[in-house]
N, C-alpha and C positions, 0 to 999 in steps of 0.2 A: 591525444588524437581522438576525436568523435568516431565510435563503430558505427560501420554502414549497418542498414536495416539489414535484415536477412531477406531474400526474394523467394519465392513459393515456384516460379517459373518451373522449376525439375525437378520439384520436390511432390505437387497436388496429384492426385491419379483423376481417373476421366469424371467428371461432373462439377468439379470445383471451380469458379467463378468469381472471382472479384466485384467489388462496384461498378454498373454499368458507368459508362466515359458520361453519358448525360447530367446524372449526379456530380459527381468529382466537377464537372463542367460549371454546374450553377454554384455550388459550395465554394470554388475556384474565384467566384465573381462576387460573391459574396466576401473571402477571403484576402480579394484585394481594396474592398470597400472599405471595411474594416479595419486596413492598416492605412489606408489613407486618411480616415476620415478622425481615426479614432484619436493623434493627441487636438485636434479641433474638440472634438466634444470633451475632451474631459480636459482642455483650457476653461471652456465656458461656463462647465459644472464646476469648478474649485471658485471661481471668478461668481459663480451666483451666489454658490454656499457661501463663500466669506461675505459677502454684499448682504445678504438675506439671513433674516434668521437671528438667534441671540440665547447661549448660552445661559446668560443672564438672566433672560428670559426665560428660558427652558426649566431654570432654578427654581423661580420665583414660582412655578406651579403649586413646586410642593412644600413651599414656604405655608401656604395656606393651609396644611395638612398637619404643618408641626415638626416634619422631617427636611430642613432646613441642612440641618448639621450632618444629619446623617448620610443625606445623597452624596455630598460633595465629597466629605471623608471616604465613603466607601468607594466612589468614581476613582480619587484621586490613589487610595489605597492599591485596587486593584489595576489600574492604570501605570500605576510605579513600580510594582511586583512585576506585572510584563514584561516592560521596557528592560526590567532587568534579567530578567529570565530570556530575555531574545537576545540581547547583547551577549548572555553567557553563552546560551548555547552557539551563539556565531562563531568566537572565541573558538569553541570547541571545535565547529566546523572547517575553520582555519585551522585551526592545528592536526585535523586529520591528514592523515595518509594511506593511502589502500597500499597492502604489503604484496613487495617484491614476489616475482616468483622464485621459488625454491630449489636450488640445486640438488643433485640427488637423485634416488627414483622416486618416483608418484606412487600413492596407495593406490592399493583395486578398489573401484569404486563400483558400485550399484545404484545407476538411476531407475528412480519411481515413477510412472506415468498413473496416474489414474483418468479413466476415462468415462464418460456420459455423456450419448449423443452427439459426439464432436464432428461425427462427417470429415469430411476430406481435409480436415485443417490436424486431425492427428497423425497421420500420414506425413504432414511436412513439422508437425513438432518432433516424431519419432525421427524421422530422416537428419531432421538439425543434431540431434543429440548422434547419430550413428557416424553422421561426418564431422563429427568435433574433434579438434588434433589433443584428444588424449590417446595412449597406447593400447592397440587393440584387445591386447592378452591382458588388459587390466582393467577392465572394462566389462561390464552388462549391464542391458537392458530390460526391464521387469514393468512390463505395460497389461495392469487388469482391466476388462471391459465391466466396469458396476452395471450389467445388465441391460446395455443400450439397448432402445427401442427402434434405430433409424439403422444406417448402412454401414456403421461406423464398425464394426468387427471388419467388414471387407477391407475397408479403406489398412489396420493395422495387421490383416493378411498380407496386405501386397506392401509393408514396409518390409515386417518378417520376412518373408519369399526374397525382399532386397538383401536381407541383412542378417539371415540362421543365425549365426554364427554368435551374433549380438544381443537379439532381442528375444528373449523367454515370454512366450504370452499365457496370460490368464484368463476367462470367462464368467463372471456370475451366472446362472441361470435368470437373476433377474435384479433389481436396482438393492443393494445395502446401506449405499451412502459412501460418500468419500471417506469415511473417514475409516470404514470397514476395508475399502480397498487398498487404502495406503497403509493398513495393519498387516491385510496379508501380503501386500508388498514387502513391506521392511522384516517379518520371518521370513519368505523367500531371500533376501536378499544375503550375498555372503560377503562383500566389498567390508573393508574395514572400514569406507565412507560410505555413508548411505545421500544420496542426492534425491530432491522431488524437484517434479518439473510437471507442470499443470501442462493437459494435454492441448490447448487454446495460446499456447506459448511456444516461440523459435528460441532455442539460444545460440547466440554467437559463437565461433566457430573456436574461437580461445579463452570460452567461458568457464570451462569446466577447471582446465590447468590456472586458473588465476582463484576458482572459488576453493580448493581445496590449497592452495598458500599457506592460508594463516593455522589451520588445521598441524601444517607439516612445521610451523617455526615456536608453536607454543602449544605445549599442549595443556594445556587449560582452559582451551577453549575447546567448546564444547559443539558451535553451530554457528557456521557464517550463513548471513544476506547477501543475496545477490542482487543486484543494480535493473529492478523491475520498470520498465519503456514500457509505453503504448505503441503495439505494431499498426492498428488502424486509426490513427491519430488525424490522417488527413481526408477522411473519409464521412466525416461531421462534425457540428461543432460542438456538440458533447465529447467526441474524440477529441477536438482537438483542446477545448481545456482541462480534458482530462490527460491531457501528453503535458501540458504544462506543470497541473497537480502531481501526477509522476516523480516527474524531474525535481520536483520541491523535495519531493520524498526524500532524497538524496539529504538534505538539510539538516533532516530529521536523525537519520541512520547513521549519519556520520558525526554528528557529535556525538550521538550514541554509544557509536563505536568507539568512540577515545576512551571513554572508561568501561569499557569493555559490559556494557547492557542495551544490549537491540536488544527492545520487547515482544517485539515480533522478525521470525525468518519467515517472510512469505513464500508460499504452497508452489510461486511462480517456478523460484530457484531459491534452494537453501541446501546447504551443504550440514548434516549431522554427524559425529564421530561416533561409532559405531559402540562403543564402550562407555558413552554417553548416554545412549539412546534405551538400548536393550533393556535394563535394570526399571525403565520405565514403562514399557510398552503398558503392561495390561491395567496398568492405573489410569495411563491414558484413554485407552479401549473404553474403561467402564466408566470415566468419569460421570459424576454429574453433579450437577448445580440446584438448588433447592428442591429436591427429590426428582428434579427431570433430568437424562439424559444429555448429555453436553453433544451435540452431529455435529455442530458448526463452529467456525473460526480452531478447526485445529491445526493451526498450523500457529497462531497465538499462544494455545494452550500446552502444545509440544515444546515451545520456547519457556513458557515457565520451568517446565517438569525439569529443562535444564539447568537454565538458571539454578532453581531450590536446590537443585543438587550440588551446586560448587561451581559448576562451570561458567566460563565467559561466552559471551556472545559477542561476534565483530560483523560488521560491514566490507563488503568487498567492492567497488565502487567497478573496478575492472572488467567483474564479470557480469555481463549482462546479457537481460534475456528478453528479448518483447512479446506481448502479449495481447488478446481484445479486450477489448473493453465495452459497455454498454455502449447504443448511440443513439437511447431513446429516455428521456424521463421517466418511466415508469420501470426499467431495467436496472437505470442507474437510480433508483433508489433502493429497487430491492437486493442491490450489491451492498449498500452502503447500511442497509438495515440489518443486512446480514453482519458486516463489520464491526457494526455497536453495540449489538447486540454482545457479538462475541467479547470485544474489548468494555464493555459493564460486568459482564462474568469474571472475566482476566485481573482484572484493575484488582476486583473484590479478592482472587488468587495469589494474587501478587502483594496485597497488601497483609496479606496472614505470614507472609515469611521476609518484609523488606527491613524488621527492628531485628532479626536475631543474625546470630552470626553464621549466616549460611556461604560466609565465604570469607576468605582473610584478608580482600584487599577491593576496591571501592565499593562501598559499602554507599556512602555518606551522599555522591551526586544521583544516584537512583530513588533515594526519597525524597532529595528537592524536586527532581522532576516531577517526581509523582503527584504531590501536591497540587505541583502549580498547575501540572496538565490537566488535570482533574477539573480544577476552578475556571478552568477555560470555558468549556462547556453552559455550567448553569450561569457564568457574569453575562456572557454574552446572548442569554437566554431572557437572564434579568433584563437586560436592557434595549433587550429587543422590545420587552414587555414596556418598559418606561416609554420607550419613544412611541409603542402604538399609542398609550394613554395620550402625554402629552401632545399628538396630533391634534386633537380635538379642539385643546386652547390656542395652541401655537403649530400651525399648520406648517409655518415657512421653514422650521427648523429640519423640518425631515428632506431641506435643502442641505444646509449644514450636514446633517449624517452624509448625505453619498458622497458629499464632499471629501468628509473626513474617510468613510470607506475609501475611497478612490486613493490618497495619500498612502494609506496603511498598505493597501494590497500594493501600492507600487513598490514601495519600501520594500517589503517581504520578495518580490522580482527579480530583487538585486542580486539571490543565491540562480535566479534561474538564467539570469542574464553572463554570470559567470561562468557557470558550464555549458551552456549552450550559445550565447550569444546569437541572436537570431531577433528576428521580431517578433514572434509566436507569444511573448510573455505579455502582450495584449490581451491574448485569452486569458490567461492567468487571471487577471483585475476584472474583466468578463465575470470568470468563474467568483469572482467574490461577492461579487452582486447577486448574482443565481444562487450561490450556496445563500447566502444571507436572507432573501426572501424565497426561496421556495426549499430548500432542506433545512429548515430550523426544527421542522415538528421530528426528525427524524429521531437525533437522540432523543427526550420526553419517550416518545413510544417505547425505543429499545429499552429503556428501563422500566418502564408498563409490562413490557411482556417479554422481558431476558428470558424466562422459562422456556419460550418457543421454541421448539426444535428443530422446524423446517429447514430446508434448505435454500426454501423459495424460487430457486433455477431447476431446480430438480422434480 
């Protein structure tokens, strides 16, 4: 059964406000253009590309060059490693299952809020977590303010004042960084689970008992993901293909989760075991990466420290939490730069402990992935570069590509079209066009300047 959104309606105190009805109105109209219109267009574009255009041709450019043998062998190489690597992990993804809830009692848990700036939207994150059917006496709440500059201490007064009993608050005098406040988070915290929950996120009302499961059926696991939605999905249409990209995510995690290595618990909702965690804190604290400071992507870097340590990492599919997202190009890339950045540091962490035996059992599917996932990046980087070149000779062919893009992304649809079932997975192939020409420069840079520390929202 699909969980309902969560609504704000009882949750927001006085100032908070939604998208004015005019926007939602014209987006709404755009929204139905879009799905009317869209399998006409992209009839017409597979029907030019295959008409237009010649591979063959495409060849022959750099047959003049000498590198004949080489384009096609590496195309072809890299082309059949995919196809394999996508079928595996589908496999995987079929054979997942999110685990049953647990009989018995629930551990005491301690959620993490960290907060900056949030205004009246942590107020209905803190309230979601306060009305979650987990048991009262086993439960707290641990919300720091990293030094807000706006209204946002008022707004987690009047959750507290709702809720003494639950929520323990904190203060900076002034901004540290998230990662500083989810450190004095997790020492305050006494739950034998420790939970984070990004204060720009609701979670679902039987989130919490579903994410701490797998926690209570093995303990070798170390840290479950939680099933991260976009809450303002329909609110733009950078929302809305990033509710598509979301949902993909799902893809990702849950084959992950069969051999027990999520490489990231995102910051949204991740459930940590407390006897996991601790042993690592202040290596996490002081990290850094070629003499600088690691601020960003910790909640990547906190999934390593466990991993290296023995532990598993699962997928919880059950519990979900939603959350915002950018709904502007110039937001949504400095999320996404903040991301790669992180995961070029991670990869480089990860790959210093995935040959030795930092655990007794799946060892072996974490360094295929790795690999492969790796070479994703710079093929499709490479070939982004061939096709600008050969534009020049053979213009028609850059028919051919959106063609061929258009196929691929739909293919890839087929995980979103399963769990959600809807038509929304239009954005989806949208989004593949848009990531393809206007986020390609994204990683190149994040490996330019991984030393960065910013936070870039902050």
């Amino acid at each position: 059964m699909r969980n309902a959104v969560p609504t704000l309606s009882s949750w927001h105190g006085p100032g908070y406000s939604r998208p004015s009805p005019p926007r939602r109105a014209r987006f709404q109209w755009v929204d139905l253009s879009l799905k009317a219109l869209f399998p006409f267009l992209l009839a017409a574009l597979i029907a030019v590309g295959l008409k237009l255009g010649s591979f063959g041709a495409y060849l022959s450019l750099f047959s003049r060059q000498g590198c004949t043998a080489f384009l096609p062998a590496l195309g072809a190489g890299y082309f059949l490693a995919m196809v394999l690597f996508q079928i595996m992990r589908t496999v995987l993804w079929a054979l997942y299952r999110p685990c049953p809830l647990q009989n018995g009692p629930l551990p005491h848990l301690s959620v993490i809020v960290p907060v900056f700036n949030e205004g009246p939207m942590v107020e209905a994150c803190l309230e979601s977590i306060g009305s979650a059917d987990y048991p009262r006496e086993r439960l707290e709440i641990i919300c720091i303010d990293d030094g807000s500059t706006d209204d946002s201490w008022e707004y987690i007064g009047l959750a507290r004042n709702r809720r003494p009993d639950l929520i323990k608050t904190i203060r900076f005098p002034h901004n540290r960084g998230k990662k500083e406040a989810l450190y004095q988070g997790f020492r305050e915290a006494r739950g034998e689970v420790v939970v984070t929950v990004d204060s720009d996120s609701l979670i679902t009302k039987e989130a919490l008992r579903h994410l701490v499961a797998p926690l209570l059926k093995d303990a070798r696991i170390g840290a479950v993901a939680g099933n991260v939605k976009v809450y303002n999905r329909h609110d733009s249409l950078i929302g809305k293909m990033q509710g598509v990209r979301f949902v993909n995510l799902d893809y990702l995690r849950a084959s992950q989760s069969v051999y027990r290595t999520v490489i990231c618990t995102p910051g949204s909702l991740s459930a940590y075991r407390r006897a996991a965690l601790l042993p690592h804190l202040e290596a996490w604290r002081n990290q850094t990466f070629l003499g600088a400071p690691c601020q960003h992507s910790e909640d990547r870097a906190l999934t390593n420290f466990i991993l290296r340590a023995g532990y598993y990492t699962c997928y919880q599919r059950t519990a979900v939490v939603y959350t915002l997202v950018p709904e502007n190009y110039a937001g949504l890339c400095r999320m996404y730069l903040r991301w790669e950045r992180g995961n070029v540091r991670e990869s480089c962490v990860m790959l210093g402990y995935l040959f030795t035996r930092y655990r007794l059992k799946h060892r072996l599917m974490p360094i295929v992935e790795f690999f492969l996932s790796q070479l994703e990046y710079p093929m499709t980087l490479f070939f982004f570069g061939v096709l600008a070149a050969s534009l020049a000779a053979y213009p028609v062919i850059f028919f051919k590509c959106l063609a061929a893009l258009a196929l691929i992304s739909l293919l890839n649809q087929v995980y979103y079209l399963w769990l959600e079932r809807d038509y929304d997975f239009i954005y989806g192939v949208i989004y593949s066009y848009y990531a393809f020409f206007l986020l390609q420069w994204i990683y190149p840079y994040a490996v330019v300047t991984v030393r960065d520390r910013r936070w870039l929202t902050r």
